[in-house]
C-alpha positions as CSV (number, residue, x, y, z in Angstrom):
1,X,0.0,0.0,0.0
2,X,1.3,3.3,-0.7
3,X,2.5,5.6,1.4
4,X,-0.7,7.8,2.9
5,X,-3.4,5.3,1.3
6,X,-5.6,3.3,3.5
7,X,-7.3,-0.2,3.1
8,X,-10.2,0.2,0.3
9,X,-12.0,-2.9,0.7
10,X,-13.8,-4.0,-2.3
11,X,-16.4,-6.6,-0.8
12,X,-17.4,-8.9,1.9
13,X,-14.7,-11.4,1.1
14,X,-12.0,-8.5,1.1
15,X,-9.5,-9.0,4.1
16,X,-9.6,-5.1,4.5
17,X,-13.2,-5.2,5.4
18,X,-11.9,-5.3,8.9
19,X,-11.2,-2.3,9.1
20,X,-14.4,-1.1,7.6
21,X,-16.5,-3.3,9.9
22,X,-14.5,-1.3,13.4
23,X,-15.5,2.3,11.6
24,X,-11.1,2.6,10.1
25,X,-10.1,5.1,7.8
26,X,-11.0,3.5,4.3
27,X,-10.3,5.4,0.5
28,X,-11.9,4.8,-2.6
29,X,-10.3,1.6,-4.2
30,X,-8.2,2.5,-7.2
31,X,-9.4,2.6,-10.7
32,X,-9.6,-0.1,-13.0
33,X,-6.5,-0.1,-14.6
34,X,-6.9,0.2,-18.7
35,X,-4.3,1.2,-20.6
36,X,-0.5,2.3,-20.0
37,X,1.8,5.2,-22.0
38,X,4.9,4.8,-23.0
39,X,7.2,6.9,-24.5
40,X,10.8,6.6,-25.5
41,X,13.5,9.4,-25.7
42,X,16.4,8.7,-28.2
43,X,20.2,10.8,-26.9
44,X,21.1,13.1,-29.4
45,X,23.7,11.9,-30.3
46,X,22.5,8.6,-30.2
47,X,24.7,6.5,-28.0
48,X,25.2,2.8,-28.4
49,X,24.1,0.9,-26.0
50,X,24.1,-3.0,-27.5
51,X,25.4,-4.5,-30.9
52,X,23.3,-6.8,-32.2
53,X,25.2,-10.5,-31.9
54,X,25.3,-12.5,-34.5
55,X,26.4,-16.3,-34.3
56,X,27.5,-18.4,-36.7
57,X,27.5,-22.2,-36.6
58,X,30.9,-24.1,-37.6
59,X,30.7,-25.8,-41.2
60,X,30.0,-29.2,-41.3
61,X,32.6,-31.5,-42.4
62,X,32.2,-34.9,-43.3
């Protein structure tokens, strides 16, 4: 739980309902989460920071 949140019990089967049954500071339970923003910033210059790998398998020989 964050830091300055209280318990925001969401139904009788919640395990914070304690506190709501002995009158304890409750908040509204979060919102549903739906979606989530990303964004990327590129340095300018652009800076390496991995080279791509590539592997190569021995030849066969018979």
């Amino acid at each position: 739980m964050d830091n300055g949140r209280w318990p925001a019990p969401e139904g009788d089967n919640d395990p914070d309902r304690l506190f709501a049954d002995y009158q304890g500071r409750l908040n509204t339970p979060w919102p549903m989460h739906e979606g989530t923003g990303l964004a990327y910033h590129l340095d300018d210059p652009p800076a390496v920071v991995a080279q791509d790998i590539v592997t190569t398998r021995a030849k066969d020989h018979d």
